[in-house]
C-alpha positions in Angstrom: 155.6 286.7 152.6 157.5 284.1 150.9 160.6 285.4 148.6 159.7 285.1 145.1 162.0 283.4 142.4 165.1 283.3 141.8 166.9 285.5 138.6 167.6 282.5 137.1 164.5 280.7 137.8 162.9 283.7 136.3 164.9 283.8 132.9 164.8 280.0 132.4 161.5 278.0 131.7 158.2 278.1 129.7 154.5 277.6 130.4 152.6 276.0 128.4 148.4 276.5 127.9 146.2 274.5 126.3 142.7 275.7 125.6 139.7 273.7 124.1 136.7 274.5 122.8 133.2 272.7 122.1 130.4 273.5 119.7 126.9 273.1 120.0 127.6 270.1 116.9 130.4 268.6 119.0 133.0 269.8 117.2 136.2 270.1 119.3 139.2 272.8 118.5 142.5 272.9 120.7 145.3 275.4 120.8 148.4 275.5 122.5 150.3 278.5 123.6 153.7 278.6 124.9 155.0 281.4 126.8 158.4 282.2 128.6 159.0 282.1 132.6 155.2 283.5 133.8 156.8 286.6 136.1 158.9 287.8 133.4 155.4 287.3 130.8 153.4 289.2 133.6 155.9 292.3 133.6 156.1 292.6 130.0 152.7 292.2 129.1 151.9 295.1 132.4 154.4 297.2 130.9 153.2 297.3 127.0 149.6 297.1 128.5 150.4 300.4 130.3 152.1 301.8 127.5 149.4 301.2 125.2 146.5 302.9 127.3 148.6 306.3 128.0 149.1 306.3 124.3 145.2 306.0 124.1 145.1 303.0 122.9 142.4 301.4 125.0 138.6 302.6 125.7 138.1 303.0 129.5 136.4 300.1 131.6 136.9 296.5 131.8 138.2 294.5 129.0 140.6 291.9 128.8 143.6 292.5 126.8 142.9 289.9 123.9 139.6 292.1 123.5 141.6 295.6 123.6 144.5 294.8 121.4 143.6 291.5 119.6 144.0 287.5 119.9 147.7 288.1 118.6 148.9 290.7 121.3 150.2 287.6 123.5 152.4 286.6 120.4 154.7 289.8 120.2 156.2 288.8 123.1 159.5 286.9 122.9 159.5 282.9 123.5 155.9 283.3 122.9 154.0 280.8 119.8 150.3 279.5 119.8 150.1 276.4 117.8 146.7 274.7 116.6 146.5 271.0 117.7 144.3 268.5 116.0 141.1 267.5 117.7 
């Protein structure tokens, strides 16, 4: 297996997302969400994700996390903003 990053790689950098959307009318939304380093958002989203179902927070089964714990739950997370960007 190949080592994984660096600690510095890992506490530097962002990711950025971009999503877009179509309606049946042609209407076209896009949002943009910027997170930090994507190992370091992977362990801290796992970690409140865990915490959250133990507490009882979640119903069992499938679901992803937007659908458990809302669009926002992303957002709670440090060096992490969604921003609307006109069509």
């Amino acid at each position: 297996m190949p080592e994984g990053p660096s600690e510095t790689v890992l506490r530097m950098g962002n990711r950025i997302l971009v999503g877009t959307v179509t309606d049946a009318k042609g209407d076209t939304a896009r949002t943009r969400l910027t997170t930090s380093q994507g190992y370091a958002l992977t362990a801290q989203t796992s970690v409140e994700i865990a915490r959250r179902v133990v507490a009882g927070e979640a119903k069992p089964g499938f679901q992803t996390p937007s659908l458990v714990f809302g669009a926002d739950f992303i957002l709670q997370f440090e060096g992490t903003r969604r921003e609307d960007v006109s069509s």
